[in-house]
C-alpha positions in Angstrom: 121.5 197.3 119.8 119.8 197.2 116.7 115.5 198.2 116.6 114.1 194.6 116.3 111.4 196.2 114.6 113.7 197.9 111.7 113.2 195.5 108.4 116.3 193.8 106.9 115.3 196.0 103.4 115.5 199.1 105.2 118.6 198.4 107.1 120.4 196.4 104.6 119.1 197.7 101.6 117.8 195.4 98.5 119.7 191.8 98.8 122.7 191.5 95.8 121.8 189.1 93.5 124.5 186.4 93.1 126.7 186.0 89.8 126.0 182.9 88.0 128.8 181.5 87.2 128.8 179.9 83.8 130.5 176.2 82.9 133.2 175.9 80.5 132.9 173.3 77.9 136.6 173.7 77.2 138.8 170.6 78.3 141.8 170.8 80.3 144.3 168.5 79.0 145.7 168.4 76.0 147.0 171.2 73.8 146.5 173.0 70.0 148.1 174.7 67.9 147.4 178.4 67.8 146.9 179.0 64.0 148.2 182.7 64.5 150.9 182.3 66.2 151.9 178.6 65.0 152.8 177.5 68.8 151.2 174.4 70.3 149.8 175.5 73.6 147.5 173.8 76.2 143.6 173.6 75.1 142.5 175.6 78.2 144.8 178.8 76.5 142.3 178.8 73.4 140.1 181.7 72.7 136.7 180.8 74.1 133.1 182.0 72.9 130.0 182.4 75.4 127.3 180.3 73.7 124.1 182.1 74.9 121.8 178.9 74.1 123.6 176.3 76.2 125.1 178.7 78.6 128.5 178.0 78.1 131.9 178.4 76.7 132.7 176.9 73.9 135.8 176.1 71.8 136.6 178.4 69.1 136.8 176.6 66.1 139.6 179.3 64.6 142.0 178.0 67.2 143.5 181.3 68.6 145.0 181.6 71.5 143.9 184.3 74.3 147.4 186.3 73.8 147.6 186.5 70.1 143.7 187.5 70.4 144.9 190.3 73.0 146.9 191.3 70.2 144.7 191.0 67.5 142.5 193.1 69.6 145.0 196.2 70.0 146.2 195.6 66.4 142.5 195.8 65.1 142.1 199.7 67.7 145.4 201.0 66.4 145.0 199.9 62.5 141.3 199.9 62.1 140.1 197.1 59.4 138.1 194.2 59.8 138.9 191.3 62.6 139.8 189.1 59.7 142.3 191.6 58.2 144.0 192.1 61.7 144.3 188.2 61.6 146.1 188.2 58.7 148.4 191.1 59.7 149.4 189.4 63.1 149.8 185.9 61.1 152.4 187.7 59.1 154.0 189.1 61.8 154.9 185.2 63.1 154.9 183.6 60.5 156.3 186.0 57.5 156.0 185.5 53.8 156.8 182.0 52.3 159.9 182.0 50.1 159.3 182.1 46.6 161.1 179.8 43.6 161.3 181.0 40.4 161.4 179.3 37.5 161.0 179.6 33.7 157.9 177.6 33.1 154.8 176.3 34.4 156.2 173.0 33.7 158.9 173.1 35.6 157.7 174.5 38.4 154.9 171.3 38.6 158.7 169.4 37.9 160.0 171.0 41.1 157.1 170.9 43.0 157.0 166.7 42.6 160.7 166.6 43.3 160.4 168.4 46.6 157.3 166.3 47.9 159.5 164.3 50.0 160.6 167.4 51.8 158.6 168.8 54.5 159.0 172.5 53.8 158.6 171.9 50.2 155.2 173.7 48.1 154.5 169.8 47.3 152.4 168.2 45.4 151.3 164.5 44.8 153.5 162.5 42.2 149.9 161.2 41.4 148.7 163.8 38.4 144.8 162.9 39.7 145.9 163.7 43.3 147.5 167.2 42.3 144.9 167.6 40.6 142.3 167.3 43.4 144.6 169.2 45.6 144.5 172.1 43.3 140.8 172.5 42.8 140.2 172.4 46.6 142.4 175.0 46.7 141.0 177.2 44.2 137.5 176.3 45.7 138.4 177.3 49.0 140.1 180.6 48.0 136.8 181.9 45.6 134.5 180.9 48.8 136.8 183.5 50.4 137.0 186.4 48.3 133.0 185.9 46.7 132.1 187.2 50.0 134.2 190.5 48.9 133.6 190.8 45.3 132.6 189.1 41.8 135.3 186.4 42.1 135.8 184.4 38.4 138.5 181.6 37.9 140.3 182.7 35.3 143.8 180.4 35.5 143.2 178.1 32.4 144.0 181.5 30.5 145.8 184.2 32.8 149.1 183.7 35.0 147.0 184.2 37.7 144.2 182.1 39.2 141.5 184.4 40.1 140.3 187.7 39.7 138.1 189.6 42.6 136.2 192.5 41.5 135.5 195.1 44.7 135.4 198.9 44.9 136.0 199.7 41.4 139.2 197.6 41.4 140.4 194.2 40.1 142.4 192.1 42.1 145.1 189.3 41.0 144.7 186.2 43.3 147.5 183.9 43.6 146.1 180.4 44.6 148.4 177.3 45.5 147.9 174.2 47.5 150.4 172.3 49.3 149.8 168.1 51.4 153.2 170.1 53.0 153.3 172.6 55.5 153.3 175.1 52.3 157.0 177.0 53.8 157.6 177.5 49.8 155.6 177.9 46.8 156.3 178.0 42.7 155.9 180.9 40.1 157.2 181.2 37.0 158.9 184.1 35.8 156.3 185.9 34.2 154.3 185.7 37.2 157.1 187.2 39.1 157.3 189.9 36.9 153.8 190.5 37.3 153.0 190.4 40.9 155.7 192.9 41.5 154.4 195.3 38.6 150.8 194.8 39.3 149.6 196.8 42.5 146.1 194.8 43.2 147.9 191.0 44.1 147.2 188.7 46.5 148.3 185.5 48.0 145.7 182.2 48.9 147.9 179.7 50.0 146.1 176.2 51.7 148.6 174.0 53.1 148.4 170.5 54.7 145.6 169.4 52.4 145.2 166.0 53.0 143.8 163.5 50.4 143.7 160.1 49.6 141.9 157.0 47.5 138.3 155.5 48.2 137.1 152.4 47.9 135.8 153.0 45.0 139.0 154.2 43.1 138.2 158.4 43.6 139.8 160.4 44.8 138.8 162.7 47.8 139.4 165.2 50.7 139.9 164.1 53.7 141.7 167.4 55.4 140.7 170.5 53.8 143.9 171.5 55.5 144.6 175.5 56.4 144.6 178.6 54.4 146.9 181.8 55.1 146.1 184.5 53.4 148.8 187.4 52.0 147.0 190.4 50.8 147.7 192.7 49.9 150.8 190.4 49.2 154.3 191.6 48.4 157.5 189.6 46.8 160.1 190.7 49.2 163.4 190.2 46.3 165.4 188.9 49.9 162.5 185.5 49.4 163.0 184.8 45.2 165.1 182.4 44.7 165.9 181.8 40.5 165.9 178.0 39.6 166.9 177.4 36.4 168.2 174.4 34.4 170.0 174.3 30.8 171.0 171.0 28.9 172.8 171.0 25.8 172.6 168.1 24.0 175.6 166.2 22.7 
């Protein structure tokens, strides 16, 4: 029989605090689409972030899914690199490089690019030249936000083959940009840029697909889906993904 006189401290020792257990703000129904791995899964799979000032889970707003974040987890131990790096590797990994069309001017690859608007896998861009127009700039926006944070980043596309140049640890870098109102699964170089991309050892890819715009009241046009970027860098033309368009017409 236990000493009435003995303290619960003494005999128990101190008492265990209890674990708070913390709410989820993530929703149950429904689903996403992981952007790494490019499957829809249910919501209550994405990658959730502890919010220390509501106490709570929240949704990621990078839309990963907890077993490609595994994954990018182990990729980022066993290669080293930066999270956003590792992203990009694993991306590539699911999704691959997009196809590329060759052609023998800038010309026709805009002429291509508006024929193929009415398919989905198509680079596509609005038969409308103000629309392309818009689409292209957000584009190019969006991809010197990215690479400013690594470098001096300069537009330099109304005079080079490429669109921009990134200056970081002593070396310059050739940035491909190209956006696409499609799901981007091909894209449009000339020749020459071909030529180049494969020659030049510093390239990269910034391609921003589903880009969604349209028409205002007022007659302008504007973004209303800044649509989502995937990133190839260091990027390399695999010769299995060219594919040579070209087109000769002799007149009578």
């Amino acid at each position: 029989m236990d000493d009435p006189q003995t303290c619960t401290y003494c005999k128990n020792g101190p008492p265990k605090s209890k674990r708070k257990r913390r709410p989820s703000t993530v929703p149950k129904d429904g689903s996403f689409t992981c952007c790494v791995c490019g499957k829809s899964k249910p919501l209550d799979q994405v990658r959730t972030k502890y919010d220390p000032k509501t106490d709570s889970y929240i949704r990621n707003p990078d839309n990963i899914c907890r077993p490609c974040n595994l994954e990018i987890v182990d990729s980022r131990k066993e290669h080293q690199g930066t999270r956003q790096e590792t992203i990009e590797r694993v991306t590539r990994k699911y999704r691959g490089t997009p196809p590329v069309v060759t052609v023998g001017t800038e010309r026709e690859a805009v002429e291509h690019a508006v024929v193929d608007e009415s398919k989905p896998g198509g680079q596509g861009f609005q038969i409308d030249q103000e629309m392309k127009d818009v689409i292209e700039k957000h584009a190019v926006d969006m991809a010197r936000g990215h690479y400013s944070q690594l470098g001096e980043t300069i537009v330099v596309g109304d005079r080079k083959i490429w669109d921009l140049e990134c200056s970081a640890d002593d070396v310059e870098k050739h940035i491909e940009v190209k956006g696409t109102s499609t799901e981007g699964a091909q894209i449009f170089l000339t020749q020459n840029q071909v030529e180049h991309y494969q020659a030049y050892p510093h390239v990269a890819l910034f391609l921003v697909s589903k880009i969604k715009v349209a028409r205002d009241k007022s007659g302008q046009v504007r973004v209303i889906d800044e649509g989502e970027p995937m990133i190839f860098d260091p990027w390399e033309l695999r010769p299995e993904n060219l594919q040579t368009i070209q087109y000769r017409y002799s007149l009578p």
